[in-house]
C-alpha positions, -999 to 999 in steps of 0.1 A, spaced: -40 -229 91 -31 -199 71 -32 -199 37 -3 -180 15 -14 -157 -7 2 -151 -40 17 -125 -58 -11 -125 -83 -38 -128 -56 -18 -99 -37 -19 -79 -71 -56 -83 -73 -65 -70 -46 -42 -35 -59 -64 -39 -90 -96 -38 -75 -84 -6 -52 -109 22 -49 -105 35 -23 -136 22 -2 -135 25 40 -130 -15 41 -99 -13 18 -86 20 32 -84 4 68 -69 -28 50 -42 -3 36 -36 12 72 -37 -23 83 -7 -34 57 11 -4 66 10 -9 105 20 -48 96 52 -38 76 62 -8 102 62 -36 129 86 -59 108 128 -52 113 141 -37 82 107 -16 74 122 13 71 141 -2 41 103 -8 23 88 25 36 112 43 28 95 71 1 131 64 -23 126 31 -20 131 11 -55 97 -3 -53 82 30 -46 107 48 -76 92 21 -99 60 24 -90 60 65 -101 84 62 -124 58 65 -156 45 100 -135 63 130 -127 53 130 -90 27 105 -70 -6 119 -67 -16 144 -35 -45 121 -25 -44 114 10 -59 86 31 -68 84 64 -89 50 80 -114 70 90 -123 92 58 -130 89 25 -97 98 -3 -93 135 -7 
């Protein structure tokens, strides 16, 4: 049975992000998980509000870029 996760435990694991290969291919994972849901392209979309928010304290979101088989670069 699968157990729900909650949106603490889901912010946790944002927390403790750096960018390791087992939490880079859980991002890609997520990703692949939304894209495959109807109405994804409403959450990843790159104006979407949750993305706005989330950059909204910088002036433009970093350059790093991450791939499931490399390291952040």
């Amino acid at each position: 049975m699968a157990t729900p996760m909650t949106p603490e435990r889901f912010q946790d694991r944002w927390e403790a992000f750096k960018g390791e290969p087992q939490q880079v291919s859980g991002i890609w994972g997520l990703y692949s998980s939304i894209a495959e849901m109807e109405g994804s392209g409403d959450i990843l979309d790159e104006h979407a509000s949750w993305t706005c928010g989330w950059w909204s304290v910088m002036a433009t979101p970093p350059a790093r870029r991450l791939t499931p088989r490399s390291s952040p670069s």
